[in-house]
C-alpha positions as CSV (number, residue, x, y, z in Angstrom):
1,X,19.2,18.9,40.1
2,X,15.4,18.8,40.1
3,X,15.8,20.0,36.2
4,X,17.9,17.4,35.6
5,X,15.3,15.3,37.5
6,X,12.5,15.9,35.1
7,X,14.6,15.7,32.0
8,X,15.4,11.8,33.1
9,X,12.1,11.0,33.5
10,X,10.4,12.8,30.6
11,X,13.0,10.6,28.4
12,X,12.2,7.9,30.2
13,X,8.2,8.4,29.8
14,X,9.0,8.9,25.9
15,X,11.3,6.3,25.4
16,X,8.2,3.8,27.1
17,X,5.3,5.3,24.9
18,X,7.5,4.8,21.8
19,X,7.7,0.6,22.9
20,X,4.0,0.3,23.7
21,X,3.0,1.7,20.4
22,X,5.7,-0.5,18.7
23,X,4.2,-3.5,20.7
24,X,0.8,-2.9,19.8
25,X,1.8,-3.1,15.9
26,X,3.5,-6.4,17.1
27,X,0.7,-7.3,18.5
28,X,-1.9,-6.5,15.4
29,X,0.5,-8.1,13.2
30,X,0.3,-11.6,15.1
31,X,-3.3,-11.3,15.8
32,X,-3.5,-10.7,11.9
33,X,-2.0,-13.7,11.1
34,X,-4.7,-16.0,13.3
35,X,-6.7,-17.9,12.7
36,X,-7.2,-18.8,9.6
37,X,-10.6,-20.5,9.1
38,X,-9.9,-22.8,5.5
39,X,-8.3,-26.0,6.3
40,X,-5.0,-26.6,4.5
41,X,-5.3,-23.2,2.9
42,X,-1.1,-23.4,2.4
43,X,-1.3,-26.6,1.1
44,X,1.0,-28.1,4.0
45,X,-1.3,-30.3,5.1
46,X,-1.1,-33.5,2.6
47,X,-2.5,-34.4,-0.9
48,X,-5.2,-37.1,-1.5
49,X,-2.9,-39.9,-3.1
50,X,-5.5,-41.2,-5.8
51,X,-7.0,-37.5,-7.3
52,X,-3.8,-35.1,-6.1
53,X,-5.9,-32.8,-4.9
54,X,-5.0,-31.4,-1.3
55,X,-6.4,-32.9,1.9
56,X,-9.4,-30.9,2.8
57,X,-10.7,-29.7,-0.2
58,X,-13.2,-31.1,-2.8
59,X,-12.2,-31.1,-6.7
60,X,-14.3,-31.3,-9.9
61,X,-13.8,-30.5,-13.4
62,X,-16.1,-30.2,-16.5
63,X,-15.7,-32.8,-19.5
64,X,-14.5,-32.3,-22.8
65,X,-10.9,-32.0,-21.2
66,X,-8.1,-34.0,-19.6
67,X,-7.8,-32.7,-16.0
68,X,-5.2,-32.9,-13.3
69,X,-4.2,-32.4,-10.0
70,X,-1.0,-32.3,-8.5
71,X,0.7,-32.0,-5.1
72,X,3.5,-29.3,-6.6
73,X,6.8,-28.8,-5.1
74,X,8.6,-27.3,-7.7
75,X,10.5,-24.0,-5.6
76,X,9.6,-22.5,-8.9
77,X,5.6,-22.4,-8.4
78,X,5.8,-22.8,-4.7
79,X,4.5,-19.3,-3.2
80,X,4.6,-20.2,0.8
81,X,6.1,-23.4,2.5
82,X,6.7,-26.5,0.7
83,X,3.5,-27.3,-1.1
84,X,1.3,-25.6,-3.2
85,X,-1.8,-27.1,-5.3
86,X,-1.3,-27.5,-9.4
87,X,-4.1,-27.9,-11.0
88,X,-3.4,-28.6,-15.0
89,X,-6.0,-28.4,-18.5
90,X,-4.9,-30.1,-21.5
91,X,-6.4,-31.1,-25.2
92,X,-9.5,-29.4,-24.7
93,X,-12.3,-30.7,-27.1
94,X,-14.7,-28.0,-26.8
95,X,-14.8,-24.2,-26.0
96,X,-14.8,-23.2,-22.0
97,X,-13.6,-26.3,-20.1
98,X,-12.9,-26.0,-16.0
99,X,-10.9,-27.6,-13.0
100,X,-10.9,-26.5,-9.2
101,X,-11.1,-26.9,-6.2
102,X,-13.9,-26.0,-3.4
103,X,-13.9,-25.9,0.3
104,X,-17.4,-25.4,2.7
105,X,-16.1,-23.1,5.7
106,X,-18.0,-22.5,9.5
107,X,-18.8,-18.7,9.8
108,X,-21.2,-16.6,11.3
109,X,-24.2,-15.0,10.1
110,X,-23.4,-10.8,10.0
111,X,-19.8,-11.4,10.8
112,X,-17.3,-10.2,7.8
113,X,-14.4,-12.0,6.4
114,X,-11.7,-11.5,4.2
115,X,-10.2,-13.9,1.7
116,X,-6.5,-13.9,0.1
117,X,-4.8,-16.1,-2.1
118,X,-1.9,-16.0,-4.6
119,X,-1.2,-18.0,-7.4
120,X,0.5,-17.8,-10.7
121,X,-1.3,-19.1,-14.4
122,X,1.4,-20.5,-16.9
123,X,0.6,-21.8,-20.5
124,X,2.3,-23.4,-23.6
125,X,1.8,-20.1,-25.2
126,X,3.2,-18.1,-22.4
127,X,1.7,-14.9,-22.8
128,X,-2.4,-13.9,-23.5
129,X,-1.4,-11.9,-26.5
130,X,-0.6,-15.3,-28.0
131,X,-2.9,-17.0,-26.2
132,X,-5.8,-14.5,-26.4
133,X,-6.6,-14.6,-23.1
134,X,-6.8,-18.3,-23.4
135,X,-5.8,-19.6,-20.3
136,X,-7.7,-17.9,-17.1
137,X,-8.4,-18.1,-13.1
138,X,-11.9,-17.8,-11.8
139,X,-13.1,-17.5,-7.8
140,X,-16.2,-17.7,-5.8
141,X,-18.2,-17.1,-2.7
142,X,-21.2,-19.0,-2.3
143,X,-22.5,-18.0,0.8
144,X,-25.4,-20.8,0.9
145,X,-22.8,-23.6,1.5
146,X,-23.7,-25.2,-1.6
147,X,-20.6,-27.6,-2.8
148,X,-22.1,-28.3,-6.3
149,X,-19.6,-25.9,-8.6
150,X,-22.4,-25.9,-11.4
151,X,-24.7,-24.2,-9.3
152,X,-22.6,-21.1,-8.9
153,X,-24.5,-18.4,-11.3
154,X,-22.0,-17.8,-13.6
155,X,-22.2,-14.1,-12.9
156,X,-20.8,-14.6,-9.2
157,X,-17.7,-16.1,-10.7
158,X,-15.0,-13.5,-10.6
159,X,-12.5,-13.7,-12.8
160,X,-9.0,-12.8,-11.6
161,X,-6.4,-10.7,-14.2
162,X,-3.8,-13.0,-13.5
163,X,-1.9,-13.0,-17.2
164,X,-0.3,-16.3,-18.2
165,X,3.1,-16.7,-18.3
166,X,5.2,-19.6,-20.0
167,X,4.8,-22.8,-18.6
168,X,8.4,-24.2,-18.3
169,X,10.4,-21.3,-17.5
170,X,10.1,-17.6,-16.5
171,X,10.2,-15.1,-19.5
172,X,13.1,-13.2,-17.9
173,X,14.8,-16.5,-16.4
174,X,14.8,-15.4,-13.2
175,X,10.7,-15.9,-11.3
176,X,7.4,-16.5,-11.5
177,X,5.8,-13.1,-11.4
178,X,3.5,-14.1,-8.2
179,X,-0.3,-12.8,-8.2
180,X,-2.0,-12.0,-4.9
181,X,-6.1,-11.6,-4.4
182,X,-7.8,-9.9,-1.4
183,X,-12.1,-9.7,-1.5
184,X,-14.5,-9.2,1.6
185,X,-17.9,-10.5,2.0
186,X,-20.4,-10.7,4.7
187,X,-21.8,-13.9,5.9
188,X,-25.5,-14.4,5.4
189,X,-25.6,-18.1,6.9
190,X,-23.4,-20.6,9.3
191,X,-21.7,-21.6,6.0
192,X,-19.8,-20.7,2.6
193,X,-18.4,-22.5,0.2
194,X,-15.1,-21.1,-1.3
195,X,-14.4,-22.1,-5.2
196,X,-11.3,-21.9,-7.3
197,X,-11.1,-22.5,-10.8
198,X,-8.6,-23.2,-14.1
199,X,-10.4,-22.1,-16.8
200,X,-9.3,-23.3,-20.4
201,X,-11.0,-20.8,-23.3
202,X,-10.2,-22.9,-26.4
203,X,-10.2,-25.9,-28.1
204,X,-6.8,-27.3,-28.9
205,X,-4.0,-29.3,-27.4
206,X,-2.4,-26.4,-25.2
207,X,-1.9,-27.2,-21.8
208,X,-2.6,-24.5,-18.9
209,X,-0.9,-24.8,-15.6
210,X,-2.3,-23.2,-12.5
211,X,-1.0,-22.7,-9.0
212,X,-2.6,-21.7,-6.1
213,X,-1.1,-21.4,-2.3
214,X,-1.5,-19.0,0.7
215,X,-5.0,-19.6,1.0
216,X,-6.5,-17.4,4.2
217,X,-9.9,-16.8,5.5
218,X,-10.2,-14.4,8.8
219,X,-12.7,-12.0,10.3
220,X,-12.7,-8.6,9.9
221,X,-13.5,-6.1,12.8
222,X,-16.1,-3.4,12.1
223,X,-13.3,-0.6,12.3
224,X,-11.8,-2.3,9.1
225,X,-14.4,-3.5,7.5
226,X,-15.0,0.0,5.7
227,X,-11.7,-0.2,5.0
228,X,-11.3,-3.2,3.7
229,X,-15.0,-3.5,2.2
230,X,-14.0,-2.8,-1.4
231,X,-13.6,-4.3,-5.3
232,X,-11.1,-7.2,-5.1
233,X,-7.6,-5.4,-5.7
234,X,-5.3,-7.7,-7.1
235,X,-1.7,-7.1,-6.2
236,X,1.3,-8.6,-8.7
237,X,4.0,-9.5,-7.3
238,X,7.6,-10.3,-7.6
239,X,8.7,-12.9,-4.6
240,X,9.8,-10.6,-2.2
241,X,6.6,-9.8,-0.1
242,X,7.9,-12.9,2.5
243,X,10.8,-11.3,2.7
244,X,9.6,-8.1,3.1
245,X,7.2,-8.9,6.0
246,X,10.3,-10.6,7.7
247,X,12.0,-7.7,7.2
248,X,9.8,-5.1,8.7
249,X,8.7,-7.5,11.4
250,X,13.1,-7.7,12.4
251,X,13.1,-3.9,11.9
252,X,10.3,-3.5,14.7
253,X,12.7,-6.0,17.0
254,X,15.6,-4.1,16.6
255,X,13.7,-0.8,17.2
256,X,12.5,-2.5,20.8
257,X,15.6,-3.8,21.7
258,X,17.1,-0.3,20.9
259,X,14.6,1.8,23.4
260,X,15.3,-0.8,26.1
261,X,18.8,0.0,25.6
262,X,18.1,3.9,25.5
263,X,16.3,3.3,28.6
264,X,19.2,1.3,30.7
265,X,21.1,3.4,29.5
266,X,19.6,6.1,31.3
267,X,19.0,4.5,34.4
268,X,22.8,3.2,34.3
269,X,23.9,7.2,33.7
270,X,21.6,8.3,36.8
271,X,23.0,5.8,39.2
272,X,26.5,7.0,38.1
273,X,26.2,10.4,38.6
274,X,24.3,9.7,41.6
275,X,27.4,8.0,42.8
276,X,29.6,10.3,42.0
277,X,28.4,12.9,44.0
């Protein structure tokens, strides 16, 4: 009886260390998810009805071009939500012409952050082989605050190998290959100012098509930082991350509810054979 006693009890103790551990990765995944410090970063938030460019961030755009900005709800170019921001270069009269979008963020000196994005960069041409390289993505991290794009030293914008794709239509009919970004920085002030940019390489009537969506800004604990504290690694992509996430995030449900059941289960057989002695 009193081995029978312990053997309850020692499933029991396991069966309850297995559920905090898979509450705990609940837990960091919800905590990971908040907050996220750039207003609007999914684009849910409402465009600005006269420049289409999303509610809560700045635009600008270089001359020798014909810019645009859209409020995009094609399910095509739509990464997360409803929304995502277009931003569009067209006849381009000179070589390097530029469109994007900025937004100045509240930090904290000393504290670390990391960024994310996706996006996907479609052109007439549809590929940078016939394009060479024409049609391009650019970010930055000015961590003065400054909101002027054209003081950004050119060698802090990074550009992103995000190949085009064809503008209209997937090249296997099917999706968007998606592009994701991660980066860390380090604060140096109360304020940064986060830049995106469409960069057009050539002259010529060819229109370039850029989305962006899934914007994120959060802090970054010291444990990770190390971690995380590394060369931007961009991550392609083929629509089924969300699902993915969803996915694991049931799985870890279903393992919960499981143990609990292990666990009556137990008690439920105990009480029996307590009763029917």
């Amino acid at each position: 009886m009193h081995k029978k006693h312990n053997f309850f009890f020692g499933n029991v103790k396991r069966a309850m260390l297995v559920l905090v551990i898979l509450l705990f990765a609940l837990a960091n995944q919800i905590i990971a998810q908040e907050p996220n410090l750039i207003k609007n970063g999914g684009f849910e938030e409402g465009f600005d009805a006269n420049t289409g460019a999303a509610n809560e961030w700045g635009y600008f755009h270089s001359g020798s071009v014909d810019p645009g900005f859209y409020d995009d709800t094609w399910e095509m170019t739509v990464i997360e939500g409803d929304h995502s921001q277009l931003i569009e270069l067209i006849d381009a009269s000179e070589l390097n012409t530029y469109a994007g979008i900025y937004q100045k963020v509240a930090v904290e000196p000393g504290q670390a952050y990391q960024l994310s994005f996706k996006g996907i960069v479609r052109s007439d041409e549809g590929s940078i082989e016939a394009s060479d390289y024409g049609y391009r993505m650019q970010y930055a991290v000015d961590l003065s605050g400054n909101e002027d794009w054209q003081n950004v030293a050119e060698a802090d914008w990074i550009e992103l190998p995000w190949d085009e794709q064809p503008r209209t239509k997937p090249a296997d009919n099917n999706a968007f290959r998606i592009e994701s970004t991660e980066d860390t920085f380090t604060a140096t002030g109360n304020e940064v100012t986060i830049f995106f940019r469409a960069w057009k390489k050539w002259v010529g009537s060819g229109e370039g098509s850029y989305n962006i969506d899934a914007l994120r800004l959060v802090t970054v604990d010291e444990a990770a930082q190390s971690a995380l504290e590394k060369p931007a690694q961009p991550l392609p992509e083929t629509g089924q991350e969300q699902a993915a996430s969803k996915m694991n995030t049931t799985i870890l449900l279903i393992s919960i509810v499981l143990i609990l059941a292990l666990i009556g289960g137990a008690l439920f057989n105990r009480k029996y054979r307590t009763n029917s002695k």
